[in-house]
N, C-alpha and C positions, 0 to 999 in steps of 0.2 A: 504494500500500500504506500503509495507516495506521501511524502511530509506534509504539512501544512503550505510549508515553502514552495516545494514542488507544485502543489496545487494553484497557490496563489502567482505563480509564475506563468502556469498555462492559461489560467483567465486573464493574465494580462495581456498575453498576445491577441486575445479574443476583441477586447478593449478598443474603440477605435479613436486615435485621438484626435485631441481636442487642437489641432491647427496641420495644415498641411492639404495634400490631398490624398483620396480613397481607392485604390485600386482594388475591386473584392480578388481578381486572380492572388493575389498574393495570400487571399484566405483560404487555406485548403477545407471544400465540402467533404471529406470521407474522414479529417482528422487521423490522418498517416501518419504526415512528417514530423510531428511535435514530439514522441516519443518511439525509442527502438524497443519499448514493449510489445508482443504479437497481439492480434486482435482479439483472442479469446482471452488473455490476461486484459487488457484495456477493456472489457465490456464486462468483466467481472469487479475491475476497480467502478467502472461508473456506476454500477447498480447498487455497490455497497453505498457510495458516494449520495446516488439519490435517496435510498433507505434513510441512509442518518442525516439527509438534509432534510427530507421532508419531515421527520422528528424534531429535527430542528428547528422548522417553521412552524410548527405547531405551538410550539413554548413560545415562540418569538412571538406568534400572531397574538394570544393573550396576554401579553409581554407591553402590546404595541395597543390593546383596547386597554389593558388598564391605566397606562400612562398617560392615555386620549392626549397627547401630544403631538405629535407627527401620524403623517396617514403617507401612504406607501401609492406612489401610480408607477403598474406595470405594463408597457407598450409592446405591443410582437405586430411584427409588419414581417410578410413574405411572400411568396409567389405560391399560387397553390400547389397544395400538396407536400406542402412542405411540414407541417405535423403541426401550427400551431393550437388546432386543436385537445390534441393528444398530449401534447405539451401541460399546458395548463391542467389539464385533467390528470395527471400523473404527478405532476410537481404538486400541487394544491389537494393533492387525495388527501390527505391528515389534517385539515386546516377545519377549523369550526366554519361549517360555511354561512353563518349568520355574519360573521367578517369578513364577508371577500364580497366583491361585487364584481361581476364579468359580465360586460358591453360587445355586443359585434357590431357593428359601423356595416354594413352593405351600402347600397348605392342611397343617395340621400333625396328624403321625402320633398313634396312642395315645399312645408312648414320649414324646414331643413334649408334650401333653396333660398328662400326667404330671408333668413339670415348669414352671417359672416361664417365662414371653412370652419372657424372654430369654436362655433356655437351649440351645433348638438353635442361634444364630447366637454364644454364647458360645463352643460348640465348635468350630469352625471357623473360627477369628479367623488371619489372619497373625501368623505368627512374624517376627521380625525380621530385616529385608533381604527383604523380602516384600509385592507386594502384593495384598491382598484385594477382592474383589469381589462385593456383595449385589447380586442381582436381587431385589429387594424383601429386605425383612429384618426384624428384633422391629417397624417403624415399621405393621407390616401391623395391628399390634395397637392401634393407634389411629388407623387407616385405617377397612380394612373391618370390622374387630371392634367403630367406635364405629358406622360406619351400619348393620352388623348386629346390636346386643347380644345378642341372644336366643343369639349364639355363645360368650358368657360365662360360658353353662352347661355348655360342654363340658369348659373347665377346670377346673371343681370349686373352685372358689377360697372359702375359708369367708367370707360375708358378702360375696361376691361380688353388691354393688348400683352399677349403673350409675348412679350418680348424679354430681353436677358433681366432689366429691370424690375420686372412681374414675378419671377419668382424670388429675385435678389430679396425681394419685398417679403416674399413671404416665410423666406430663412428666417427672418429676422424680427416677423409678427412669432412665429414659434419660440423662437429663442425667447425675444422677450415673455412670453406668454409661461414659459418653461421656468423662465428666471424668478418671477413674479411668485407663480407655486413655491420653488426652494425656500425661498427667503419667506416664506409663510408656512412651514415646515410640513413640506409635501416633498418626500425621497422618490425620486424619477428614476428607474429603469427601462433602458430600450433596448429590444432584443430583434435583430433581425438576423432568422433563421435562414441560414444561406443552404440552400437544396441547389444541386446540380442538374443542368438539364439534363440528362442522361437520366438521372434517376429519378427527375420528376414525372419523363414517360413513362417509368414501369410501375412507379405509382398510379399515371391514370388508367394502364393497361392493368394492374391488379383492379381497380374498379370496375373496368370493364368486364373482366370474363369472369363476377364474381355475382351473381345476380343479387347478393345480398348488399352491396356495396354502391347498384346502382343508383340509388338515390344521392350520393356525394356528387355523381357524375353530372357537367355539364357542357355544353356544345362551346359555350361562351371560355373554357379553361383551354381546350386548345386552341380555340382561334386566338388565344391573349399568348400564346407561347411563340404566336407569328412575330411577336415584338419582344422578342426574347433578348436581345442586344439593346435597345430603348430603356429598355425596363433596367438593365444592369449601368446604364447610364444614368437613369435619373437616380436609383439607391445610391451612386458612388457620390453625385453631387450631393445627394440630401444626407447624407452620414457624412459627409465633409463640411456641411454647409454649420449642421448640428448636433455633431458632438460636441457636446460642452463641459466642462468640469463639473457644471453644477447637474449634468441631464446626460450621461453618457449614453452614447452604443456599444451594445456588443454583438459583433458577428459571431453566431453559434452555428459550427460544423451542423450539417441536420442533415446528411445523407444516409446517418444512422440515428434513430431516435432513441437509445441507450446514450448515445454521445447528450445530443441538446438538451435532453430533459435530466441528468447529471448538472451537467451545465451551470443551465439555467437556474434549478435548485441551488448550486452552491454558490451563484453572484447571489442571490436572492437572500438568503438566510445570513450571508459572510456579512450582504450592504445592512441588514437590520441592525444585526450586531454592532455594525462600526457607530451607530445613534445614540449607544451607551442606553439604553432605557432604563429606568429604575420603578420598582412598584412606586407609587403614592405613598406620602409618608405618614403613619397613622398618630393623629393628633392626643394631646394629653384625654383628651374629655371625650375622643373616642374611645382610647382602653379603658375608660371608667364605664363603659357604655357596653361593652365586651364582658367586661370582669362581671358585670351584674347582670346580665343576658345566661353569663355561665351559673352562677349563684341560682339563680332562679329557676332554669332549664334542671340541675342537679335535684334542686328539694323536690320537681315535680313526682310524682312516680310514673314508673316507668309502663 
């Protein structure tokens, strides 16, 4: 089993920083090169990995309602098929789910329309001692809305031109928008799960000849794979634009999902931990409040 060191070494390669630009090639999707462990030792470390993180989140999560101090937003943007689903539902298995709240963002309503990119995912933000969870989120908006522009007209936006300054605009509505949460004690993690084309066809091809599976399947995932290069351009600008100190990305290998959902769980549970949380401190006049609760509870019979 790798040291803590070790560990915290491979998430930092995952890490994408905060100045410079983003090449995902340089991210390897199968998660090879990082270690000369074989793959059946690496898939045994990551399960143990996820096992004691998601124990680990469990304590944290109560950890994080009782202190009602900081509340937690967690982002995953990827290409389909890429497990963000499964993800979530694996990492978050041990978690009280009265404290999580999980959002999917699909294509946005009139009411939605009507307002500013990041006004439905505004509404729905964790409260504190809470954590939140985007299945895609406002990042769709300089996702698919830059390799679709023509969807720019649906927002009515005055002087609404696609040009290099239009989304320069909107790096920078996120950032501050992302800024605004930290500094009001809201811990940002964003995860973008990097699936290989290669292996996201034999994930749509297991959907296909599996009739039980067919309902995941749609017409609209392979025609969106025609912009298979577009789509890897606008994530390298948007993960360079906004990675922040205060709102990191992390590209998580996800061509195996032992890999991302390890991962995932161990930025997760490592970032609670770094907020130092402490229970509530119990006042004089509440242990007098306790003591005579026990007094009285004891004489009752039993």
């Amino acid at each position: 089993m790798p040291s803590a060191k070790d560990i915290q070494s491979i998430i930092s390669k995952f890490r994408v920083p905060s100045d410079g630009t983003v090449r995902l090639k340089q991210y390897d999707p199968e998660w090879s090169g990082d270690t000369k462990l074989p793959k059946a030792e690496r898939k045994k470390i990551a399960k143990e990995l996820l096992s004691e993180d998601v124990t680990a989140l469990a304590g944290a999560q109560e950890l994080l309602y009782a202190a009602d101090s900081w509340s937690i937003l967690i982002i995953f943007q990827a290409m389909d098929a890429a497990g963000k689903d499964g993800t979530i539902k694996h990492v978050m298995s041990g978690v009280n789910p009265q404290g999580v709240q999980v959002y999917s963002f699909k294509h946005p309503s009139a009411e939605e329309l009507d307002h500013t990119f990041l006004w439905r995912c505004m509404k729905v933000l964790p409260e504190r001692g809470r954590i939140g969870i985007f299945n895609r989120s406002y990042y769709e908006d300089v996702l698919i809305v830059k390799v679709h522009p023509e969807l720019v007209a649906a927002q009515r936006i005055p002087d609404g031109r696609t040009g290099k300054s239009f989304w320069a605009d909107r790096y920078d509505d996120i950032n501050t928008f992302e800024r605004h949460l930290t500094r009001n004690g809201t811990l940002i993690l964003k995860f973008f799960l990097n699936v290989s084309k290669k292996e996201q066809a034999r994930r749509f091809l297991d959907r296909i000849n599996d009739p039980a599976k067919h309902w995941k399947f749609s017409d609209s995932d392979v025609a969106e794979r025609g912009f298979w290069d577009d789509y890897m351009q606008a994530y390298e600008e948007a993960l360079a634009a906004t990675s922040t100190k205060w709102a990191p990305w992390y590209v998580i290998p996800a061509d195996h999902k032992w890999v991302s959902r390890a991962m995932v769980a161990k930025i997760i549970s490592t970032s609670i931990e770094s907020l130092n949380l402490i229970y509530p401190q119990v006042s004089d006049e509440k242990r007098r409040q306790i003591a005579e609760a026990k007094t009285k509870l004891e004489k009752q019979p039993q």
